[in-house]
Backbone bond lengths (Angstrom), bond angles and torsions (degrees), N, CA, C in turn:
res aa  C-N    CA-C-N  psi(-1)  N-CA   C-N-CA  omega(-1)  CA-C   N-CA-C  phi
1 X - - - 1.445 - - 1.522 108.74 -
2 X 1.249 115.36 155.39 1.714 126.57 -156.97 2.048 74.69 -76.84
3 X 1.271 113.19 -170.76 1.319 128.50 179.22 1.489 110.07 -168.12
4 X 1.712 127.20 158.82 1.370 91.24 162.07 1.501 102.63 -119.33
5 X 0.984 130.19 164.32 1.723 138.81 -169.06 1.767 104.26 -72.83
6 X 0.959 109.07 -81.13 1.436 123.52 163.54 1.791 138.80 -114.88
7 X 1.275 106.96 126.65 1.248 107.35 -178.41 1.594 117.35 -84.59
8 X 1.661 84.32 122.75 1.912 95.77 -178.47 1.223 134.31 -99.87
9 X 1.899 103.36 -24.35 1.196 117.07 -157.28 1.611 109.30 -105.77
10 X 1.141 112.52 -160.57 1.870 120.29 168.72 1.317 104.41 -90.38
11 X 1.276 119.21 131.22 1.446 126.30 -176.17 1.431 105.38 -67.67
12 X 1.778 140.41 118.68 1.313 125.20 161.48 1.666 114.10 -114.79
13 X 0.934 123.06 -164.07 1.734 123.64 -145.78 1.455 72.69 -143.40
14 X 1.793 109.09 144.25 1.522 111.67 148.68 1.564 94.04 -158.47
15 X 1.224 106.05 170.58 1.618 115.71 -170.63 1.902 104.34 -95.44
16 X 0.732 120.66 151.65 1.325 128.09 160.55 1.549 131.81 -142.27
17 X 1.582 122.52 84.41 1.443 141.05 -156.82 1.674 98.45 55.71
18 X 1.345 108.08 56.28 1.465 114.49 173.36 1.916 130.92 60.80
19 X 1.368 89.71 26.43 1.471 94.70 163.92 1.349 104.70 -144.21
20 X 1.341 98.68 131.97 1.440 132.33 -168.05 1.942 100.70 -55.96
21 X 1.648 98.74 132.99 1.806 86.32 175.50 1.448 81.52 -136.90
22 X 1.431 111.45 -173.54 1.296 136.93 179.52 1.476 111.26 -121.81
23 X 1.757 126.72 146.38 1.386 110.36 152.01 1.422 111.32 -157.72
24 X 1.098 142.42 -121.86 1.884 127.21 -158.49 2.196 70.98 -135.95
25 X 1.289 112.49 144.35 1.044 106.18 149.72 1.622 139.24 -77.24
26 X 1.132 115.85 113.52 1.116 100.68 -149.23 1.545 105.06 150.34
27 X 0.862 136.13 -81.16 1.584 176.69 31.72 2.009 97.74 138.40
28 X 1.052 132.22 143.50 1.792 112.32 175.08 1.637 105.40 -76.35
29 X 0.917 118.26 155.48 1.778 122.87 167.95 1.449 101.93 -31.84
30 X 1.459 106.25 -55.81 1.581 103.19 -154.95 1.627 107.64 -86.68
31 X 1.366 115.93 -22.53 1.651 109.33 179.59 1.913 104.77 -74.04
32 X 1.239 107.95 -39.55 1.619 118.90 147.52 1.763 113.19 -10.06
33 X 1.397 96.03 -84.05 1.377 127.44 -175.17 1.319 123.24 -39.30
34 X 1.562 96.30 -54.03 1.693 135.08 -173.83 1.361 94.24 -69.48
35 X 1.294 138.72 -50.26 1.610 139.64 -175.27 1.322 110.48 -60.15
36 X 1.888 103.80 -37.92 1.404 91.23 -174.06 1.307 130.87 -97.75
37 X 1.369 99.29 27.03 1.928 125.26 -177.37 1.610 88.01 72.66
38 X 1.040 146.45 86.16 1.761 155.09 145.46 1.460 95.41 -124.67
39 X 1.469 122.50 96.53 1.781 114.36 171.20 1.688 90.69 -115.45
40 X 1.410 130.03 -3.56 1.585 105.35 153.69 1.454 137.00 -97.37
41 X 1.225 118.85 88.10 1.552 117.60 -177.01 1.459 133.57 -62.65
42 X 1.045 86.86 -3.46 1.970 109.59 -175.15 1.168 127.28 150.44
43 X 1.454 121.55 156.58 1.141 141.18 -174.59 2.112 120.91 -71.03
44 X 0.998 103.91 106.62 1.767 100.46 -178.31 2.117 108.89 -49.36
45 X 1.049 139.13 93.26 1.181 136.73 -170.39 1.568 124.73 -45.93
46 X 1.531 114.17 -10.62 1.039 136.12 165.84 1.751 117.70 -58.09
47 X 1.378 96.55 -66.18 1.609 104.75 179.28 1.390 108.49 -132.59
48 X 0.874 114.91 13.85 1.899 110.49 173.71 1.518 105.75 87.10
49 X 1.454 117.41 -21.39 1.639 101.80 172.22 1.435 137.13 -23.35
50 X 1.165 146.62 114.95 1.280 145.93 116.30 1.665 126.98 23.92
51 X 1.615 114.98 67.98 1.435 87.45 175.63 1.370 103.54 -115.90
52 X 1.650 95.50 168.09 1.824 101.44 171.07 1.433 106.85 -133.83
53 X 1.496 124.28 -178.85 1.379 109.34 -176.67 1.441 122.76 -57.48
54 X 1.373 126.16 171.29 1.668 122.06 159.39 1.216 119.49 -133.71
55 X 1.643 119.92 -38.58 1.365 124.89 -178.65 1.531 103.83 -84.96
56 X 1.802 135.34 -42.47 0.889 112.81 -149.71 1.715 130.02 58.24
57 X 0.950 114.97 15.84 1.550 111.23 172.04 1.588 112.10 -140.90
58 X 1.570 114.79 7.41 1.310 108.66 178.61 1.492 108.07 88.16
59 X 1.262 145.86 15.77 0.922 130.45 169.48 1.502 122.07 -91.37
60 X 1.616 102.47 -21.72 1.564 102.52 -161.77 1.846 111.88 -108.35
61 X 1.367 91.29 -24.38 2.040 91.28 -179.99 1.365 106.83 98.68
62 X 1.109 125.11 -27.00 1.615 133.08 -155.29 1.671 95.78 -55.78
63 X 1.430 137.62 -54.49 1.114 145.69 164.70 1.357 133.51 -39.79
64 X 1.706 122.16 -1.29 1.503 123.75 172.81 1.351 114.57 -25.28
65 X 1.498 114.19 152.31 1.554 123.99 156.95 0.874 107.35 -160.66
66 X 1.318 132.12 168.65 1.571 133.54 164.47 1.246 122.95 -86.70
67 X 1.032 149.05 116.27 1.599 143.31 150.95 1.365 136.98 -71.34
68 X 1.412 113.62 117.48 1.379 91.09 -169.59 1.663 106.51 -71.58
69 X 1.763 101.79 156.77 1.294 115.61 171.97 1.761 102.27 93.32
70 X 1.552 112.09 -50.35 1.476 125.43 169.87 1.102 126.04 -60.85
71 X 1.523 130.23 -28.60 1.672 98.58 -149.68 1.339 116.87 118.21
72 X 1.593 121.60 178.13 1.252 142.52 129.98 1.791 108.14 -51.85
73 X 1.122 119.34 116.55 1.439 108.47 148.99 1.250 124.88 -133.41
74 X 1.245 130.16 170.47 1.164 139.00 -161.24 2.341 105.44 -94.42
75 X 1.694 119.38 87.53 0.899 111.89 -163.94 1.332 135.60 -45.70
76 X 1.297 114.14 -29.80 1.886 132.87 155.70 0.852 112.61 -35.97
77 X 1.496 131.67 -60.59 1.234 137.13 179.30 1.643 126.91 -90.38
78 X 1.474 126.44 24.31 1.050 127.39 161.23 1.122 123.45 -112.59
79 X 1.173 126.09 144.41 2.036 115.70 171.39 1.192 119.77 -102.21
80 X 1.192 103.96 145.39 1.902 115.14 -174.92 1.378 96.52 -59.08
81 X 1.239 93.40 141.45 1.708 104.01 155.33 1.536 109.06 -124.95
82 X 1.178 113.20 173.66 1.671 121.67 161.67 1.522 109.63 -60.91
83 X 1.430 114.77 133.31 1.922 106.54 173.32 1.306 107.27 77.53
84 X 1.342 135.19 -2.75 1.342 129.21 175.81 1.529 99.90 -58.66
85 X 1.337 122.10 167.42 1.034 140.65 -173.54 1.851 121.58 -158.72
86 X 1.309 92.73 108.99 1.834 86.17 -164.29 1.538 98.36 -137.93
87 X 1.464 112.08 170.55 1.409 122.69 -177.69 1.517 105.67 -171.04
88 X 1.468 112.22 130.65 1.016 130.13 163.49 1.340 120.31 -1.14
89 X 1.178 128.80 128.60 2.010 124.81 171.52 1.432 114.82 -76.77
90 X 0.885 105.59 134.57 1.677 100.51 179.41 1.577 108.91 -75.70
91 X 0.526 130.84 -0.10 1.435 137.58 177.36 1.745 111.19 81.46
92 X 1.323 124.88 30.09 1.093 113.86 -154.05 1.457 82.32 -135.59
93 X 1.606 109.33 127.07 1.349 106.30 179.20 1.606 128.21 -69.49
94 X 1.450 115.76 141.22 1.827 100.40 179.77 1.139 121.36 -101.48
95 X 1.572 137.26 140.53 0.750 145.61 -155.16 1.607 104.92 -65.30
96 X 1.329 126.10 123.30 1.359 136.10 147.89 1.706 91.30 111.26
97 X 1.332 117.98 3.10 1.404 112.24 -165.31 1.808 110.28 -97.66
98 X 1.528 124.18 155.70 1.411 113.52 167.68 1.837 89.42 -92.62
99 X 1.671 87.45 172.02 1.619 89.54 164.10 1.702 95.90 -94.42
């Protein structure tokens, strides 16, 4: 399981498909995620596979989730906030949306 070495930031709270996690404010969605043992972020729409991030830098997509209020976003590239609220992508693209 991911871990983090040292804590730097302000501790904030966010939900994830309705259970409460913790992470450093600050922190990307997905290293967030990754701490709190979540390594499936969504389903590949092709065959239902299992993906989770890989690059961490936004290059690859593998990391989708939903946000509420947001969208699809890309979890690498978002930051936790307090009250965030996110859930897995279904893998199914939405209409009018980028990934």
């Amino acid at each position: 399981m991911f871990k983090r070495l040292v804590d730097i930031g302000t501790p904030v709270t966010f939900d994830f498909e309705g259970r409460p996690l913790t992470a450093q404010a600050g922190d990307s969605l997905a290293s967030a995620l990754l701490a709190n043992g979540v390594l499936d972020f969504r389903q590949a729409p092709e065959d239902g596979t299992v993906r989770g991030p890989h690059c961490m830098i936004g290059n690859c997509f593998e990391c989708l989730v939903e946000v509420e209020g947001l969208g699809t976003r890309q979890a690498c590239r978002e930051r936790v906030r307090d009250g965030l609220k996110v859930r897995r992508h279904s893998g199914r693209p939405v209409p009018g949306e980028q990934p």
